[in-house]
ChimeraX commands (.cxc) that place a marker at each C-alpha (Angstrom):
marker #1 position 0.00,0.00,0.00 radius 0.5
marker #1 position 1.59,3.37,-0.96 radius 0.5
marker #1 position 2.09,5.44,1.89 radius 0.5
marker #1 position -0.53,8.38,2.63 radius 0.5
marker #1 position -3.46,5.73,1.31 radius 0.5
marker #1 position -5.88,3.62,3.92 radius 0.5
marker #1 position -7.91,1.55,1.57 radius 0.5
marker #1 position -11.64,1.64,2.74 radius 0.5
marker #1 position -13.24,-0.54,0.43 radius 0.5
marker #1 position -13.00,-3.61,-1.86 radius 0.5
marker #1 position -11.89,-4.32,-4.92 radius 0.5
marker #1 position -15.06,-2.42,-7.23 radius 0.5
marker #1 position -15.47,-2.49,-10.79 radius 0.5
marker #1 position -16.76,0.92,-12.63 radius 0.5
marker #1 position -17.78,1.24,-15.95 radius 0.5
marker #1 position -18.56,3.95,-18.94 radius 0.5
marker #1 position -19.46,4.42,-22.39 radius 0.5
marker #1 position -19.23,7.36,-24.98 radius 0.5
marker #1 position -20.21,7.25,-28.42 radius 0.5
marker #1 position -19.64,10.11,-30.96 radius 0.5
marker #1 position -22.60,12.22,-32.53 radius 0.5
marker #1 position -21.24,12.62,-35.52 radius 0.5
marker #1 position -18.38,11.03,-37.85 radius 0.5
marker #1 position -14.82,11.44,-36.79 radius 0.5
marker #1 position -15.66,14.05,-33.85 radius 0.5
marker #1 position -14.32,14.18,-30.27 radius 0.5
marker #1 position -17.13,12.85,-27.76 radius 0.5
marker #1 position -16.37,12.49,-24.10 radius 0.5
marker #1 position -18.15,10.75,-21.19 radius 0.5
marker #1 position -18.63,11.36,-17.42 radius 0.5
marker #1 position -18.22,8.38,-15.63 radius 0.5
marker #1 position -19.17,9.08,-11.50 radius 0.5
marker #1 position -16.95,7.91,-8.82 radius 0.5
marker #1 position -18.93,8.97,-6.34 radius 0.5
marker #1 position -16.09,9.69,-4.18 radius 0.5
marker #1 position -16.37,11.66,-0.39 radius 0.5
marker #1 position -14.05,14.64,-0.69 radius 0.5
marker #1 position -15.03,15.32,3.26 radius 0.5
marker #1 position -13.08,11.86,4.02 radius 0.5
marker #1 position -10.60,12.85,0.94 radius 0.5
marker #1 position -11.49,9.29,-0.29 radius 0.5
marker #1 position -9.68,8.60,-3.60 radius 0.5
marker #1 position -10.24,5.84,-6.00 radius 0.5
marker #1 position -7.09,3.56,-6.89 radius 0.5
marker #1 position -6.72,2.52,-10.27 radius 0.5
marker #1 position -5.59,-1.21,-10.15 radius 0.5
marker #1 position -7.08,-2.28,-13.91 radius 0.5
marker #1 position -8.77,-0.91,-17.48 radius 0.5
marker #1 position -10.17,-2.51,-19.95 radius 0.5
marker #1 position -11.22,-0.57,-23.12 radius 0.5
marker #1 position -13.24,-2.06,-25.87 radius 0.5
marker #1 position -12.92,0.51,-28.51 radius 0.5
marker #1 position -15.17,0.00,-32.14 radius 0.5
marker #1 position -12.84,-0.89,-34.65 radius 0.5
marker #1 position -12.25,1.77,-37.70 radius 0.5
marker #1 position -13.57,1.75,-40.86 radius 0.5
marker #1 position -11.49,0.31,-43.59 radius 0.5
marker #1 position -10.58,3.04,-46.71 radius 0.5
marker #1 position -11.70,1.57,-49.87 radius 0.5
marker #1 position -11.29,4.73,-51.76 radius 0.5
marker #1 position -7.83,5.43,-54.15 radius 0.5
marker #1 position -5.24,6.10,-52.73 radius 0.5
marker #1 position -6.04,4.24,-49.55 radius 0.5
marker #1 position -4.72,5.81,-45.98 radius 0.5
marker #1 position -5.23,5.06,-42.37 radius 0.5
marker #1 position -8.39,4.87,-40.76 radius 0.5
marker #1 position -7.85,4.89,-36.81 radius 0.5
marker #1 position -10.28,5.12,-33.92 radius 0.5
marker #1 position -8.47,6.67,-30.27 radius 0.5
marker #1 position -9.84,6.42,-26.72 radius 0.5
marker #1 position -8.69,7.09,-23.37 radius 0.5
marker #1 position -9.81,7.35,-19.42 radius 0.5
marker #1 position -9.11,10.55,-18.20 radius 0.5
marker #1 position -8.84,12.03,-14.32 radius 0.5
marker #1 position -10.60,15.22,-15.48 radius 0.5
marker #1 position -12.33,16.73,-18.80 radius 0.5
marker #1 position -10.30,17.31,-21.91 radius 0.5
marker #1 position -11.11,18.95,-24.77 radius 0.5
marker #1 position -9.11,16.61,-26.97 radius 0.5
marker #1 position -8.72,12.81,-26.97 radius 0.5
marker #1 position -4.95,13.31,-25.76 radius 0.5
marker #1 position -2.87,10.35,-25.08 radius 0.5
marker #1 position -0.58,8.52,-22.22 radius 0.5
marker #1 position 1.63,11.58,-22.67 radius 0.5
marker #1 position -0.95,13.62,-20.80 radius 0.5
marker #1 position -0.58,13.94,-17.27 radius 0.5
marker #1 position -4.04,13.13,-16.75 radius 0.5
marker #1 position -4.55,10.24,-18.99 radius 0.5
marker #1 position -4.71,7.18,-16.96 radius 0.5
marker #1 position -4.76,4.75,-19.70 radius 0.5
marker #1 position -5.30,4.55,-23.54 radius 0.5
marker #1 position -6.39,2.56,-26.25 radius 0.5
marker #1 position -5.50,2.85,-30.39 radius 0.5
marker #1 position -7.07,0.75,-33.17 radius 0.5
marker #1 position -5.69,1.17,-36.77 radius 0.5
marker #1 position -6.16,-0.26,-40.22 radius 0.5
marker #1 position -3.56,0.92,-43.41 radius 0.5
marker #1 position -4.90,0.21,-46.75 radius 0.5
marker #1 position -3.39,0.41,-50.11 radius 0.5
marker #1 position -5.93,0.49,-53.19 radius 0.5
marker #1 position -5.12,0.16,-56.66 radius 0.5
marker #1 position -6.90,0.88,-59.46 radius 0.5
marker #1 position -8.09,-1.68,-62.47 radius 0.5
marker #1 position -8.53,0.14,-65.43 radius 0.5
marker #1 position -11.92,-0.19,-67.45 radius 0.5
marker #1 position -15.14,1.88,-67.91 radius 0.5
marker #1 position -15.78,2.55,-64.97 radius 0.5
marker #1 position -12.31,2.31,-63.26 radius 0.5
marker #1 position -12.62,0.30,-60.02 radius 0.5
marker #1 position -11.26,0.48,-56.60 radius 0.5
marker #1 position -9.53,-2.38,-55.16 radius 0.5
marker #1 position -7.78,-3.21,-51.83 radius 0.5
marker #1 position -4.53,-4.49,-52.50 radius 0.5
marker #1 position -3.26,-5.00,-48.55 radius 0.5
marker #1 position -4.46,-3.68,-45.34 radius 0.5
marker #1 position -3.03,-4.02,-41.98 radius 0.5
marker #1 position -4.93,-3.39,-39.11 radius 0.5
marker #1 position -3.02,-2.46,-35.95 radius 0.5
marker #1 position -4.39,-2.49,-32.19 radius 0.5
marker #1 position -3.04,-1.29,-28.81 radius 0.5
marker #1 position -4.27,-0.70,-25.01 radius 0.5
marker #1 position -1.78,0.86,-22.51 radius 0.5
marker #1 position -2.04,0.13,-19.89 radius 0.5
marker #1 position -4.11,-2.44,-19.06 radius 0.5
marker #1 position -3.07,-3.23,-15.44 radius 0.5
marker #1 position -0.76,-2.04,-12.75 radius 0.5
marker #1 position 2.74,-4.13,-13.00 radius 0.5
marker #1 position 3.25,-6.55,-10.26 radius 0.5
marker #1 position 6.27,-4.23,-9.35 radius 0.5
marker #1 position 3.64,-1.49,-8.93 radius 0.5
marker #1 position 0.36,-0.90,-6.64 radius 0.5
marker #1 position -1.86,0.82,-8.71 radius 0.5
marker #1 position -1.91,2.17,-12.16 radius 0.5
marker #1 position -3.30,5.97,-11.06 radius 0.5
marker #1 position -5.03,7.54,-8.69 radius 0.5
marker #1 position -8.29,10.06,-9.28 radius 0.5
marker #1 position -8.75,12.45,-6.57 radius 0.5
marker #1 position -11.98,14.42,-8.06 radius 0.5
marker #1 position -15.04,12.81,-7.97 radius 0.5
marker #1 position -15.38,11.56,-11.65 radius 0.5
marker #1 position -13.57,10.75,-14.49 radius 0.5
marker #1 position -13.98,10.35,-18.70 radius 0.5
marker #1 position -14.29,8.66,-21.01 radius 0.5
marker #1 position -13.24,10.23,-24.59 radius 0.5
marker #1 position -13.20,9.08,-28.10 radius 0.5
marker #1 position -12.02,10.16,-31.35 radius 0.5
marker #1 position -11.69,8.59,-34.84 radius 0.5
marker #1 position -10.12,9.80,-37.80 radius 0.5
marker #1 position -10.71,8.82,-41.75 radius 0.5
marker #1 position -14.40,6.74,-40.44 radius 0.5
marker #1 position -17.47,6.04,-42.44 radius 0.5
marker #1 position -19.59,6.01,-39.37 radius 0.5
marker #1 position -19.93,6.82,-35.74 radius 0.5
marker #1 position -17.52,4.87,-33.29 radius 0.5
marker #1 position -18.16,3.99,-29.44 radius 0.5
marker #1 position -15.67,2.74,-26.95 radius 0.5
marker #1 position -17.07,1.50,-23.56 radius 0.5
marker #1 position -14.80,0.88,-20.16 radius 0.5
marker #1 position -14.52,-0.69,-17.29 radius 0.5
marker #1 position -11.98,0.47,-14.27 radius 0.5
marker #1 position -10.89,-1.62,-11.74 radius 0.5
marker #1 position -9.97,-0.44,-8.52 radius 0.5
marker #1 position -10.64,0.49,-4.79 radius 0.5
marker #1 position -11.48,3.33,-3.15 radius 0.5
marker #1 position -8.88,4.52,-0.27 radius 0.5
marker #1 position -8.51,7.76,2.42 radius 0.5
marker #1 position -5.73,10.14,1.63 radius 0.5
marker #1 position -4.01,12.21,4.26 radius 0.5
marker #1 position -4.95,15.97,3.97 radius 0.5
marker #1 position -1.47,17.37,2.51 radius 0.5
marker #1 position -1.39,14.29,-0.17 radius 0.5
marker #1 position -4.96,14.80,-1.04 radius 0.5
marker #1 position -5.13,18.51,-1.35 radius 0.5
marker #1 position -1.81,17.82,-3.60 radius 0.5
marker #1 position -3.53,15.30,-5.56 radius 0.5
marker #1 position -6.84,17.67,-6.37 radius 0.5
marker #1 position -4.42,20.76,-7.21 radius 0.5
marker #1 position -2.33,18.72,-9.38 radius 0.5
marker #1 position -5.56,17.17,-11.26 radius 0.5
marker #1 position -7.29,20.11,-11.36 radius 0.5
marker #1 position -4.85,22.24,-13.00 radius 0.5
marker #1 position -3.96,19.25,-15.45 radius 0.5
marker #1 position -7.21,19.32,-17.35 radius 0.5
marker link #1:1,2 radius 0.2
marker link #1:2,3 radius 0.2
marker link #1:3,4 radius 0.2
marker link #1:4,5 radius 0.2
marker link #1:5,6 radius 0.2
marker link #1:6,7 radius 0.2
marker link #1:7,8 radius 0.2
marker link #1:8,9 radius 0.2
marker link #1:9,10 radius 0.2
marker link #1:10,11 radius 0.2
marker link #1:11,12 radius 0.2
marker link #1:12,13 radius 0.2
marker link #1:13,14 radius 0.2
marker link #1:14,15 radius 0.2
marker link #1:15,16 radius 0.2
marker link #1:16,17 radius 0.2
marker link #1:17,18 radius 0.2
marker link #1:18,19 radius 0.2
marker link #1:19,20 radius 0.2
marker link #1:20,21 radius 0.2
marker link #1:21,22 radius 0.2
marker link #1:22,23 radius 0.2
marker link #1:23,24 radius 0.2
marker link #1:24,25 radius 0.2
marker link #1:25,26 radius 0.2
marker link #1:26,27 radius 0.2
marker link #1:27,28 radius 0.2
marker link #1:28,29 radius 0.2
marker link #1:29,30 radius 0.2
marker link #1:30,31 radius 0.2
marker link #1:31,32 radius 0.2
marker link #1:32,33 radius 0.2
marker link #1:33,34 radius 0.2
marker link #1:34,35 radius 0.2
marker link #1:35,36 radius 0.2
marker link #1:36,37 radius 0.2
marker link #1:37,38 radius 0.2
marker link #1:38,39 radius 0.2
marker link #1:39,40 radius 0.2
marker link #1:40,41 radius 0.2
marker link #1:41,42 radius 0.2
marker link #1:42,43 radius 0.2
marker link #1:43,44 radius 0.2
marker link #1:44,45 radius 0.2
marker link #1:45,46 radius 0.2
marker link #1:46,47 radius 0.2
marker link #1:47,48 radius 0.2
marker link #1:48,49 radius 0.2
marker link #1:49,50 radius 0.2
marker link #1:50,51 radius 0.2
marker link #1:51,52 radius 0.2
marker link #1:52,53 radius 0.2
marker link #1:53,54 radius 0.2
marker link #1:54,55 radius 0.2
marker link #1:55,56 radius 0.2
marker link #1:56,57 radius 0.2
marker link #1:57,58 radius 0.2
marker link #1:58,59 radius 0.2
marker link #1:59,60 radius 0.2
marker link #1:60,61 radius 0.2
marker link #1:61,62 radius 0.2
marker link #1:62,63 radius 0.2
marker link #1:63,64 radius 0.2
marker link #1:64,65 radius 0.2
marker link #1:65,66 radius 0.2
marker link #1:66,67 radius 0.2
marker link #1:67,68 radius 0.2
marker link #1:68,69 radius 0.2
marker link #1:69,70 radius 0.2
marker link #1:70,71 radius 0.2
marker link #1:71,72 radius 0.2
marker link #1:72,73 radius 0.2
marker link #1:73,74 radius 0.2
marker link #1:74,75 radius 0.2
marker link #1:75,76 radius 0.2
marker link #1:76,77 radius 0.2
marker link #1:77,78 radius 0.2
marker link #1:78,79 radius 0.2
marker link #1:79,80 radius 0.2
marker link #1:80,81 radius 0.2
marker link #1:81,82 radius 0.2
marker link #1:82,83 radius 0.2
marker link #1:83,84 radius 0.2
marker link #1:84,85 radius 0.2
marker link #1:85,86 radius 0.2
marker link #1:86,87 radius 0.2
marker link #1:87,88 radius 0.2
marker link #1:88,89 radius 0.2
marker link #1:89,90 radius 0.2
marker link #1:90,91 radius 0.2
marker link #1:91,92 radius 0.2
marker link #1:92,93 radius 0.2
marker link #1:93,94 radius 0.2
marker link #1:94,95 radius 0.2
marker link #1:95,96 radius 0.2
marker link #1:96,97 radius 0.2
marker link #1:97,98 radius 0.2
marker link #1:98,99 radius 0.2
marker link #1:99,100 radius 0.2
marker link #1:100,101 radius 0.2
marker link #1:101,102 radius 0.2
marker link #1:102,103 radius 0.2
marker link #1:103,104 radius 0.2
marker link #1:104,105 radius 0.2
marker link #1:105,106 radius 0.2
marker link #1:106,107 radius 0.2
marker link #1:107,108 radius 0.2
marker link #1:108,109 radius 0.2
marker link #1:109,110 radius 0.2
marker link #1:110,111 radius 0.2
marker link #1:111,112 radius 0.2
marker link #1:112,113 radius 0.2
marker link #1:113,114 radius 0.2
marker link #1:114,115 radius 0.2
marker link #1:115,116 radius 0.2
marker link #1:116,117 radius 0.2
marker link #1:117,118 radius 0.2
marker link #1:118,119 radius 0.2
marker link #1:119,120 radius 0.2
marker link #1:120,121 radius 0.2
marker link #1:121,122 radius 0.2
marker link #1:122,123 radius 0.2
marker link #1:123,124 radius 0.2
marker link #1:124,125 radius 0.2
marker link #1:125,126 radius 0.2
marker link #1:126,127 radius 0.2
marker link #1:127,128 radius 0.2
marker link #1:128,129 radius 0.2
marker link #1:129,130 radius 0.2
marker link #1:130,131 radius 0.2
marker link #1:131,132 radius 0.2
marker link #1:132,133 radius 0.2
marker link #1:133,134 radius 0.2
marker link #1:134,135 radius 0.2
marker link #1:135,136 radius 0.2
marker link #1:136,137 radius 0.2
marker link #1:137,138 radius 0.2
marker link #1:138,139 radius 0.2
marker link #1:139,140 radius 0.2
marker link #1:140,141 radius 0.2
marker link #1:141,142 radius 0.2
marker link #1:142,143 radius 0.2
marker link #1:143,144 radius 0.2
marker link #1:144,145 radius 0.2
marker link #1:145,146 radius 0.2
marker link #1:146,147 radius 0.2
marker link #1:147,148 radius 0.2
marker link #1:148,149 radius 0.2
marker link #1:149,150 radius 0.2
marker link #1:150,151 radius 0.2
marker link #1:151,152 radius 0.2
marker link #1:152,153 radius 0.2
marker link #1:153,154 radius 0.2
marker link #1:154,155 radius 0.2
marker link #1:155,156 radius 0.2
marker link #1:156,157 radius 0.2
marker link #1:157,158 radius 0.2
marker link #1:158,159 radius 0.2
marker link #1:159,160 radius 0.2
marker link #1:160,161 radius 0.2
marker link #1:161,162 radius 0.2
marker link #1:162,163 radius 0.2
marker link #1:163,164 radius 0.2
marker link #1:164,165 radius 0.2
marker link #1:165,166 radius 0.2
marker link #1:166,167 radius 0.2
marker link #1:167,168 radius 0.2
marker link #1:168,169 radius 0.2
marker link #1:169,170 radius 0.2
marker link #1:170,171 radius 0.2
marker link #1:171,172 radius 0.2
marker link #1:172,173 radius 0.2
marker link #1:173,174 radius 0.2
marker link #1:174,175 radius 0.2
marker link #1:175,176 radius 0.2
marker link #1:176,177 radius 0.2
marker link #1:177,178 radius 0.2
marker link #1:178,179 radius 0.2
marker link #1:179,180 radius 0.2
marker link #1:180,181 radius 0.2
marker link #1:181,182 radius 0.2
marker link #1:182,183 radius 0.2
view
């Protein structure tokens, strides 16, 4: 147990879902912790599991990438962001590259010559080195999605693993500040 944390609960499972309005647009879920700031209770990320819609494949000359992005957030973005940002807790990345060519002949038609789909989820759960993946301090967190080069809408759904803990005051206060101020 990381020092400053008295777990008060067991293990709990939470889970989310976001799906976008409209074709490769940035959608974003709340997803309640219901956490008591009077006790500074936090909740301990131990595990995430994303299951993010595949993309669409591009059948069109010249081809591209089609990707779809989600991740779990401590506090709102704007943006989909990535593991890079301090409060991204985890991530996940589906891909598919496609090369078309074209056969000649009235009309010319489009075919896929190769695609490669490629698919990714950091992290899914904490190291057995490690006690937790992240900690959320404010009472929620999100869900956000984004895809890129789609034919249709895309969803992701989640479900965090975890247990909810007391903080001591100067961690806690910490904690909010630094979340807060991250988003």
């Amino acid at each position: 147990m990381p020092k400053g944390l008295t777990r008060n609960s067991s293990p709990i499972q939470i889970s989310g879902k976001a799906t976008q309005t409209a074709v490769n647009a940035f959608a974003s879920t709340e997803i309640d912790l219901t956490l008591n700031a009077l006790d500074q209770e936090v909740f301990v990320v131990t595990q995430v599991n994303i299951d993010l819609d595949a993309p669409d494949l591009v059948d069109s000359n010249p081809g591209g990438v089609s990707a779809t992005f989600c991740t779990v957030s401590s506090t709102d973005r704007g943006s989909v962001g990535d593991i890079s940002n301090s409060n991204v807790i985890a991530q996940a990345k589906k891909e598919i590259e496609s090369l078309v060519i074209v056969k000649p002949g009235p009309p010319p038609v489009f075919e896929v010559a190769a695609a490669v789909a490629f698919d990714r989820e950091d992290p899914l759960f904490a190291a057995q080195t490690e006690d937790y993946i992240g900690i959320i301090a404010t009472s929620n967190c999100f869900l956000n999605i984004f895809s890129n080069n789609c034919q249709g809408t895309k969803g992701a759904a989640v479900r965090i693993y975890g247990y909810r803990a007391k903080m001591d005051a100067a961690g806690y206060a910490a904690l909010v500040q630094s979340q807060v101020l991250s988003s």
